[in-house]
C-alpha positions in Angstrom: 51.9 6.4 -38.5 49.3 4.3 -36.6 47.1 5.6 -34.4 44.8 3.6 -32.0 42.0 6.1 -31.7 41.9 5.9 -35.5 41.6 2.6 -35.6 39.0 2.6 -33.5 37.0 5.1 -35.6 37.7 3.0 -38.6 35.7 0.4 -37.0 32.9 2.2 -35.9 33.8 3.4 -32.4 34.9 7.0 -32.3 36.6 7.6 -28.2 35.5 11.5 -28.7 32.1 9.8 -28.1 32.5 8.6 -24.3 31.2 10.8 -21.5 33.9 12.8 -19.5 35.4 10.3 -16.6 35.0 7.2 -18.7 36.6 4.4 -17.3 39.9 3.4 -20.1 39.6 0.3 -18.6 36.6 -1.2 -19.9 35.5 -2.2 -23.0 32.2 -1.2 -24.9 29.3 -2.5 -25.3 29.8 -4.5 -28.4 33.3 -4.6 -28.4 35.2 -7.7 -28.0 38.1 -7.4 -25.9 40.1 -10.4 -27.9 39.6 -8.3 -30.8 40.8 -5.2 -29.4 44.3 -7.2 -28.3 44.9 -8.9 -31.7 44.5 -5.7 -33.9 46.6 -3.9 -31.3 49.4 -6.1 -30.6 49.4 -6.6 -34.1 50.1 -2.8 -35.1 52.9 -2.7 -32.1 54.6 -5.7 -34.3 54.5 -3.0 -37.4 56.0 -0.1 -35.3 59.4 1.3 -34.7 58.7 3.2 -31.6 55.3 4.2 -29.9 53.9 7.4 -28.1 52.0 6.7 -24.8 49.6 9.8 -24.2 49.4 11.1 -20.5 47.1 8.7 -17.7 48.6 5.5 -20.4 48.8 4.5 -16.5 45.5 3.9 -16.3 44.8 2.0 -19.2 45.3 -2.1 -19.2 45.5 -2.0 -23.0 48.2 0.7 -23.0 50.3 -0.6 -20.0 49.9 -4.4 -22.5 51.2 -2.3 -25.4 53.8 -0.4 -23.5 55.2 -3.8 -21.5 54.9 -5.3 -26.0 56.6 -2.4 -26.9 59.4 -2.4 -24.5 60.1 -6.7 -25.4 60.7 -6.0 -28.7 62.9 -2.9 -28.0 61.0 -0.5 -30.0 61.5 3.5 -28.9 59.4 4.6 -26.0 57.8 8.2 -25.9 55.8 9.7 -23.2 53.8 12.8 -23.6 55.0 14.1 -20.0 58.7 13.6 -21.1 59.2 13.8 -25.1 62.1 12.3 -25.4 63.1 8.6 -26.4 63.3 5.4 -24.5 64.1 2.4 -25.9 65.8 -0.8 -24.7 68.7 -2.5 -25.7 67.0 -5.5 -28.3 70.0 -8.0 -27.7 71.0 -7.5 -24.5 73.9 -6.6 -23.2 75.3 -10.8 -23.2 77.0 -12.5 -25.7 74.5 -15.6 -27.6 77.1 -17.9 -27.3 76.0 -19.8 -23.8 79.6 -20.7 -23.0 80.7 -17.2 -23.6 77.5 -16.2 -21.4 79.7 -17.5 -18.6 82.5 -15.4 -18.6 79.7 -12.6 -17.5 79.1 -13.7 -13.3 77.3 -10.6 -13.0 76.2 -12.0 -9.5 78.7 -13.7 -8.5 81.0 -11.8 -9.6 80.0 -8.6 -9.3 76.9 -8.0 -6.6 77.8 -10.8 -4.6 81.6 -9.0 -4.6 80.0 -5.8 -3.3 76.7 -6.1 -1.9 76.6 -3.2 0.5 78.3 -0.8 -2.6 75.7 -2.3 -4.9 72.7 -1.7 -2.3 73.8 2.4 -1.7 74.2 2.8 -5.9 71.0 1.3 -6.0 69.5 3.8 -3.1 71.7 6.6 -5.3 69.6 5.7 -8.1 66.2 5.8 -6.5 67.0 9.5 -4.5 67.9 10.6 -7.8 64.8 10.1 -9.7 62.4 11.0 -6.8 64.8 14.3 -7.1 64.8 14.3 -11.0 62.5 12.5 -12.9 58.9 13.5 -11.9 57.1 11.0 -14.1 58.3 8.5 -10.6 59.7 5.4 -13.1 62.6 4.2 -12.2 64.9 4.9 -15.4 68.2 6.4 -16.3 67.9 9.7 -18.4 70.4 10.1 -20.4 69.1 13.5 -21.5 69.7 15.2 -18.1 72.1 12.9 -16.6 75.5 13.7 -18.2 78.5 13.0 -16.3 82.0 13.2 -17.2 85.6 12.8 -15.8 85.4 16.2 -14.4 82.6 15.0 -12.1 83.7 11.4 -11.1 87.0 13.1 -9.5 85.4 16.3 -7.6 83.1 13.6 -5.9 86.2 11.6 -5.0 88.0 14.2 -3.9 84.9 15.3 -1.7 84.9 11.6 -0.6 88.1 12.0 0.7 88.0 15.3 2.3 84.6 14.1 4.0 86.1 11.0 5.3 89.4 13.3 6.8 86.7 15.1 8.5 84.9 12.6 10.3 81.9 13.1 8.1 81.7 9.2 7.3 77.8 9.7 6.1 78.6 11.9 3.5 82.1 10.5 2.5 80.1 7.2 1.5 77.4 9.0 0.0 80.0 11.0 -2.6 81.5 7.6 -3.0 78.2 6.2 -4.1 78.2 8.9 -6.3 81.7 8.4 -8.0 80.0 4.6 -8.3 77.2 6.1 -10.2 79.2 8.9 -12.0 81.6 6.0 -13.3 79.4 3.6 -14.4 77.1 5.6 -16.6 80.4 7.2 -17.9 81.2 3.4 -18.9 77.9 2.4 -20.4 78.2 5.9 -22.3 81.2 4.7 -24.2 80.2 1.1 -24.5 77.2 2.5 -25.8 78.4 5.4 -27.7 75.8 7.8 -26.5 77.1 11.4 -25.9 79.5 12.5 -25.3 81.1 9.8 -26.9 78.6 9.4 -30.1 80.3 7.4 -32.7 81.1 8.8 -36.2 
C-alpha cells in the first residue's frame, strides 16, 4: 500500500503539522511543486486502484491523481461512497481502425434519436441528483439494478399513461425502459451482476 501522507513524512514534511484550514492547494515553503508531481504520478503508475479521502475536491494534486488514475483505468474509491469505480482500460471499440467503423455511434445511433438520446440523458442526470449524493455524474452499479421485470412494468405504464392522455409521463416511463434496457445490456456485455460470469 502507498500512502501520500507517508511519503510526505518520509521526506521530512509531516501534514499533521499544518494549522487547522490550511489551504491543500498550496505547497510549502521549501517544497517544490515539480517534485511533488513526479513522486506522485510516479506511485499512481505502481498502483492498482486508489482511495481519494473526503474534500480530494479541493486538492489540485488529488483531482491530477484522480483524472491519472482514471486514464489508466485503475479502481476508484471514495471515502463518501466505499465502493469501486473503475473504467473500462480498452474501451469499449475494437483496435482494428476498419473494424472501428462498423461502430457509427453518432451517426448511427444519436443522430438516429436525438430527442430519445437527450430525455435518457436528462433520465440520467434526475437520477443521480435523486440518488447519488456525492453530485458526479456516474452509473452505480451497486444500487442501480434493473432487470426484465422492470423494463416491462415501465412499458406497460408507458402504455397505460399514453391511453390516458398523460403524454408527460408516458414519455418519461419510456425514457425509463431506455434506461432500464440499456444498463440491462451493458450488464451482460459486461458480465456484472446479475449476470457475473463463472
Amino acid at each position: 500500500m502507498i500512502s501520500p501522507a507517508q511519503m510526505d513524512r518520509d521526506n521530512g514534511f509531516d501534514p499533521r503539522d499544518l494549522p487547522e484550514g490550511h489551504d491543500w492547494s498550496s505547497i510549502p515553503d521549501g517544497c517544490n511543486v515539480r517534485d511533488f508531481f513526479d513522486r506522485d504520478i510516479a506511485a499512481i503508475r505502481n498502483c492498482d486502484e486508489i482511495y481519494m479521502l473526503d474534500g480530494w475536491e479541493n486538492s489540485k494534486g488529488a483531482r491530477a491523481e484522480l483524472a491519472c488514475a482514471q486514464w489508466l483505468g485503475l479502481g476508484v474509491y471514495y471515502q463518501s461512497d466505499p465502493s469501486p469505480r473503475s473504467v473500462i482500460p480498452d474501451g469499449p471499440f475494437p483496435e482494428n481502425s476498419a473494424e472501428r467503423k462498423k461502430y457509427p455511434v453518432f451517426s448511427g445511433v444519436l443522430m438516429y434519436f436525438p430527442e430519445a438520446m437527450a430525455a435518457l440523458a436528462l433520465r440520467s442526470f434526475e437520477s443521480q441528483a435523486e440518488h447519488n449524493p456525492t453530485g458526479r455524474i456516474e452509473w452505480i452499479k451497486e444500487k442501480s439494478i434493473g432487470d426484465g421485470n422492470e423494463i416491462v412494468r415501465h412499458l406497460m405504464e408507458s402504455e397505460i399513461a399514453y391511453l390516458n392522455g398523460d403524454y408527460v409521463t408516458a414519455a418519461e416511463e419510456a425514457a425509463a425502459v431506455h434506461w432500464r434496457g440499456a444498463e440491462f445490456h451493458q450488464r451482460m456485455l459486461t458480465g456484472i451482476e446479475p449476470f457475473e460470469r463463472k
